[in-house]
N, C-alpha and C positions, 0 to 999 in steps of 0.2 A: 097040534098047536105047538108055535115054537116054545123054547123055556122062558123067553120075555122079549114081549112084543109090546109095541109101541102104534096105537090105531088112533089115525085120523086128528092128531094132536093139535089144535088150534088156541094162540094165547094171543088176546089182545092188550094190549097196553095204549089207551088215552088216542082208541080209533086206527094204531098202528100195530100191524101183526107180526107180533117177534116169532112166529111159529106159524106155519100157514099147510094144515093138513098133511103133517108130517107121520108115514109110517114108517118102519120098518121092525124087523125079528131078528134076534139074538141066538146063536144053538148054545146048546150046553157046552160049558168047556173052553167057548171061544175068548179070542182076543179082538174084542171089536171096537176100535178106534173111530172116534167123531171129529172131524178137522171144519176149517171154516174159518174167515176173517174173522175182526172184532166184529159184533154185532150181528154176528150169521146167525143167533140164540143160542147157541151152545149151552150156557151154560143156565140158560131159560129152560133150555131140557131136561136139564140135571136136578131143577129146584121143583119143575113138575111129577121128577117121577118120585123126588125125596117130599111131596106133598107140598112142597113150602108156598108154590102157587097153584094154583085152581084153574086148570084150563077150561075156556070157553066149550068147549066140546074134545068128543074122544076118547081111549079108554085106554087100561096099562094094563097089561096081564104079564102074571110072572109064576112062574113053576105051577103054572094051572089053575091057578086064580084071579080075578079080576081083584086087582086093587086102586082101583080107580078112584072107591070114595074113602081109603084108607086113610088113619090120620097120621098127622108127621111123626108121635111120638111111635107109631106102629109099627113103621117101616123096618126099623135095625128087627123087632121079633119076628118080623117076616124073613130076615134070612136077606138084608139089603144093606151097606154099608157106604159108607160116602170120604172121599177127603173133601176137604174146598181150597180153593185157587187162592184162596187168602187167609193163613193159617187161622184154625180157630183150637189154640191150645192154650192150658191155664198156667200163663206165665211165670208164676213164683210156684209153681209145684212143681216137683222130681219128676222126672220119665215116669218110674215106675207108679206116683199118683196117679198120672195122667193114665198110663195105661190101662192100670186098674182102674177107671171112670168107667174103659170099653165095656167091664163085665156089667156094669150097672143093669142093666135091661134082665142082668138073669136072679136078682136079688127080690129073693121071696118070705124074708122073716121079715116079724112085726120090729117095734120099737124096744118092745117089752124082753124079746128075746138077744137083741142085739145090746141091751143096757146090760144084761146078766153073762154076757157070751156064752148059751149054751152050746153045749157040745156039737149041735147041728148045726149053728153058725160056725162055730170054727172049724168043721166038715167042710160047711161051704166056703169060708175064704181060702181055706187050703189049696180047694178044686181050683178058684179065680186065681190066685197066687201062680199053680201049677202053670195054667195053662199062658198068663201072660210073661213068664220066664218062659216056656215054648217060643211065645213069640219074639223075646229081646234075644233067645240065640238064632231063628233063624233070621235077621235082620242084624246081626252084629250088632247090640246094642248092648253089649254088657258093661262097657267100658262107660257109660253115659247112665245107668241104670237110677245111681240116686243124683244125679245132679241137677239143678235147678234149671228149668227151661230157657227161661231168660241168660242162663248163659253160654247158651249152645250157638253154635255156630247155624247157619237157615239151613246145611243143607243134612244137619242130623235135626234138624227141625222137621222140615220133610219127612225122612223116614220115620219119625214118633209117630205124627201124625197116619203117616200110612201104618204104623204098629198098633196105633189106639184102634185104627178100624179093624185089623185082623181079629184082633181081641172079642172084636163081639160074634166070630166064629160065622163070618158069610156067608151066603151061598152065588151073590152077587156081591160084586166090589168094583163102585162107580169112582174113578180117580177124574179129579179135579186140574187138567193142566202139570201132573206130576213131575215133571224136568224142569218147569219152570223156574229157574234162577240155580238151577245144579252145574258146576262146573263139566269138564267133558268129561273128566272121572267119575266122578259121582253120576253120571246120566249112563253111563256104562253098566254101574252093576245096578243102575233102577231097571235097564232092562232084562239082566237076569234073574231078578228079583221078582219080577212082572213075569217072564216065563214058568220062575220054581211058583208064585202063586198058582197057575194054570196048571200047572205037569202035579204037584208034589202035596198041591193042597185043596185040586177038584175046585177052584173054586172061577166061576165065568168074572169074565174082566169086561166091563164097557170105560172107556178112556175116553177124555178129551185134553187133545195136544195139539200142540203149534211145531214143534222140530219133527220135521218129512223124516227126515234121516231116522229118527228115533222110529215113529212111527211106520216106515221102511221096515226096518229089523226086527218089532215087536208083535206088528197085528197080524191078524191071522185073517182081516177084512175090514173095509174104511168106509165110512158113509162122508159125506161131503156137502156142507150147509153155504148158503147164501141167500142172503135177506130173510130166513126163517123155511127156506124150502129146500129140500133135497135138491141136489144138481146131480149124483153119481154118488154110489156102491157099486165096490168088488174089491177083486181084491189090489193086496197096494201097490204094484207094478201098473195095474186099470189104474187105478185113482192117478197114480202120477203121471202119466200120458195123457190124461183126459184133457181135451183141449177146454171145455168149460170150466176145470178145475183150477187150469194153467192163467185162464184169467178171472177168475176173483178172487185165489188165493193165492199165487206165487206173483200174480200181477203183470201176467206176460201177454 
């Protein structure tokens, strides 16, 4: 079995199928990019495997288990993390708040322990502490570390947001449209940012992006949506020849 598979995926919405028996497998390790116009489901996909919707039929397996009837809050302790296409970060809080929200999932003392900070609390903030200063040096964020969200410019907004999900320690890391609204600079090192995830931190990448170019230089294999069905997988030399791909997505 692959590390996360996607079987027979079907979502309706109000008689119209934003998804229509959508498979496909993930390997470990890979860089696997989903492209597709507006409304190809993309990002119906995303909110399926992150539980947020209920598909009609079909099932999700990931590192060997069926989590098909997993619930939303489940996902990140299964080892699955998410950005979204429209930032969801807490505006008057520091980077470092925020990032520190990522460890939340790993927080196991009562009320009664954290009112007295016993020493095993503050063991364990320590550990949260360590590891999300791991994450602000390898993202360059030191320089932003206490500063208020709201007054970041979008495209270190971005990178928090993909820094809150590293934080919860992945094994999958679903990106949401990630270059979207990033200058050509800043889309430069999100791709090698997106590589040292893969190479340096073991951890499998499923991406959904709209810049070819980007998705060119980063994936390691492309699936390709229109009207909720697969048109083409391979890899992204295949995807950009493909003359089915050439018209519903480049529009030729």
């Amino acid at each position: 079995m692959s590390y996360f598979e996607i079987k027979d995926i079907t979502v309706t919405f109000g008689g119209v199928k934003a998804l229509n028996n959508v498979s496909f497998s993930v390997n470990k390790g890979e860089i696997f990019t989903i492209i597709g116009p507006n409304g190809a489901g993309k990002s119906t996909l995303f909110n399926v495997i992150s539980r947020i919707y209920e598909p009609g039929n079909g099932e999700i397996h990931f590192n060997n288990q069926n989590i098909s009837k997993s619930k939303p809050h489940q996902i990140a302790r299964l080892g699955i993390a998410r950005t979204f296409q429209n930032l969801e970060l807490f505006e008057n809080a520091t980077v470092l708040q925020n990032l520190l929200l990522g460890r939340h999932i790993y927080k196991k003392s009562n009320l009664l322990n954290e009112l007295f900070f016993t020493p095993k609390v503050k063991k364990t903030e320590l550990e949260h502490r360590l590891k999300v200063e791991e994450v602000i040096d390898f993202l360059n964020l030191q320089h932003y570390r206490d500063i208020i969200i709201s007054g970041l410019p979008y495209g270190v907004r971005k990178n928090v947001e993909l820094a809150r999900a590293l934080c919860t320690n992945p094994k999958l890391l679903l990106l949401d449209e990630p270059s979207s609204g990033l200058t050509n600079e800043e889309t430069i090192d999100l791709g090698f940012w997106i590589k040292d995830i893969q190479s340096l931190l073991n951890i499998t990448v499923v991406m959904i992006e709209h810049d070819m170019s980007f998705v060119n230089k980063v994936s390691d294999r492309v699936l390709a949506l229109n009207y909720g069905e697969i048109i083409a997988t391979g890899l992204p030399e295949e995807i950009k020849n493909n003359d089915k791909v050439k018209v519903a997505y480049m529009g030729e």
